[in-house]
C-alpha positions as CSV (number, residue, x, y, z in Angstrom):
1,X,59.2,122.6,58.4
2,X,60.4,119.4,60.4
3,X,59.2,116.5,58.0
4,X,61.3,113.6,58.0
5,X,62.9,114.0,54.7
6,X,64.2,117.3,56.1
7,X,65.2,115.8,59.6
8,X,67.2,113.3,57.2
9,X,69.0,115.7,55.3
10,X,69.8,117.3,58.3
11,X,71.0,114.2,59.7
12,X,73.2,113.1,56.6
13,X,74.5,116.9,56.5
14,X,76.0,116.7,59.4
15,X,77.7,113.3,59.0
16,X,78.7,114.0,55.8
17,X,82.2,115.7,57.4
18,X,84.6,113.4,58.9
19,X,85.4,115.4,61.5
20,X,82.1,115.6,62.9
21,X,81.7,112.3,63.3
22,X,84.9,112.4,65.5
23,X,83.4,115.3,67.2
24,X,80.4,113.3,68.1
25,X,82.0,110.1,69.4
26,X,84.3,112.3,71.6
27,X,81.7,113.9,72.8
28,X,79.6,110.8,73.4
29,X,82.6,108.8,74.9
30,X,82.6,111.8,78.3
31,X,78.9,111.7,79.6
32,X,79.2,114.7,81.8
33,X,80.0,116.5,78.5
34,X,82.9,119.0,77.5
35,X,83.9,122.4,76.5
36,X,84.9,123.8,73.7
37,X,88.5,123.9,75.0
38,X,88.8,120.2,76.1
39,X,86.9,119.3,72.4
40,X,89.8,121.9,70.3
41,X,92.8,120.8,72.1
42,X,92.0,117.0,72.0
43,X,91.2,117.2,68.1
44,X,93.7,120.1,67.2
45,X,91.5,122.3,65.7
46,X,90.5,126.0,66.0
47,X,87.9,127.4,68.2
48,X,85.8,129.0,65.2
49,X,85.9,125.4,62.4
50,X,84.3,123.9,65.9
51,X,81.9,126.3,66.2
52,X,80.7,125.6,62.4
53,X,80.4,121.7,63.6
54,X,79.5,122.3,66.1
55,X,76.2,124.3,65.1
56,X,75.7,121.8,62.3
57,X,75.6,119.1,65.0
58,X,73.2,120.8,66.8
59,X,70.9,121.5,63.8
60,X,70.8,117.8,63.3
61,X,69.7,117.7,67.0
62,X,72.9,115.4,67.4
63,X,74.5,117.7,70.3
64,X,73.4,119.8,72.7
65,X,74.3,122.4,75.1
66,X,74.4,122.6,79.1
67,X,75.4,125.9,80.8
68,X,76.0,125.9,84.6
69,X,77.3,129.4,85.0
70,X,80.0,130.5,82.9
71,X,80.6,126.7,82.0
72,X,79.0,125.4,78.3
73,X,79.3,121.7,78.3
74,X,79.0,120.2,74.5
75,X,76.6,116.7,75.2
76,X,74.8,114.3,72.8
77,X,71.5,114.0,72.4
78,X,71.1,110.2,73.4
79,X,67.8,109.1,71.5
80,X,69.6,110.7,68.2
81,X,73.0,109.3,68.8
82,X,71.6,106.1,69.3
83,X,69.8,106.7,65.5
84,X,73.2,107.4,64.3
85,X,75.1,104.3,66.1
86,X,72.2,101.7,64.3
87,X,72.4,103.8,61.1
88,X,76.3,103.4,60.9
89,X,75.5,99.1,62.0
90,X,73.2,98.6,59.5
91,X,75.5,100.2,56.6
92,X,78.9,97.8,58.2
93,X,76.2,95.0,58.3
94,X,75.1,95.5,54.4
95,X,77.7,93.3,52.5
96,X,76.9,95.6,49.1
97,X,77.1,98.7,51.0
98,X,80.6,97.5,52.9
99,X,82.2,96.2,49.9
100,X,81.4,99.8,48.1
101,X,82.6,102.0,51.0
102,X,85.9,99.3,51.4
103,X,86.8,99.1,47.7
104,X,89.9,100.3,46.4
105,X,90.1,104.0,45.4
């Protein structure tokens, strides 16, 4: 089922890690995409932890994939990202939600 409480804890999921959210600005910042060798040698990590954010990305219908040939390219899904872009605005603009996520720890 696709209701939007699922579509939310599908988005949350998937930015829960830090290191997908890198993933998914890096990704964002090259519009004609990248492979999975540009996105593991820029972030120094393994082939197979990419392929586990990688799918969670996708589930969350944050990324998607182009193939031209043997070439997978590793995209964003615009509409989505855009979501996530207001999502993280909204919490930086929230002065109760800043001031929790900036305390001291």
């Amino acid at each position: 089922m696709n209701s939007p409480s699922n579509k939310a804890q599908r988005l949350f999921s998937a930015l829960a890690d830090p290191m997908r959210i890198r993933i998914l600005y890096l990704v964002a910042e090259h519009r004609e995409g990248m492979n999975r060798m540009e996105i593991t040698s820029t972030l120094g990590i393994a082939a197979p932890i990419l392929a586990q954010h990688m799918a969670k990305l996708a589930e969350a219908n944050l990324i998607c994939t182009h193939k031209d040939g043997k070439r997978i390219s590793y995209h964003v899904v615009p509409e989505e990202f855009a979501r996530v872009q207001e999502l993280f605005l909204a919490i930086n603009a929230n002065p109760r939600i800043s001031a929790f996520l900036n305390r001291p720890r």
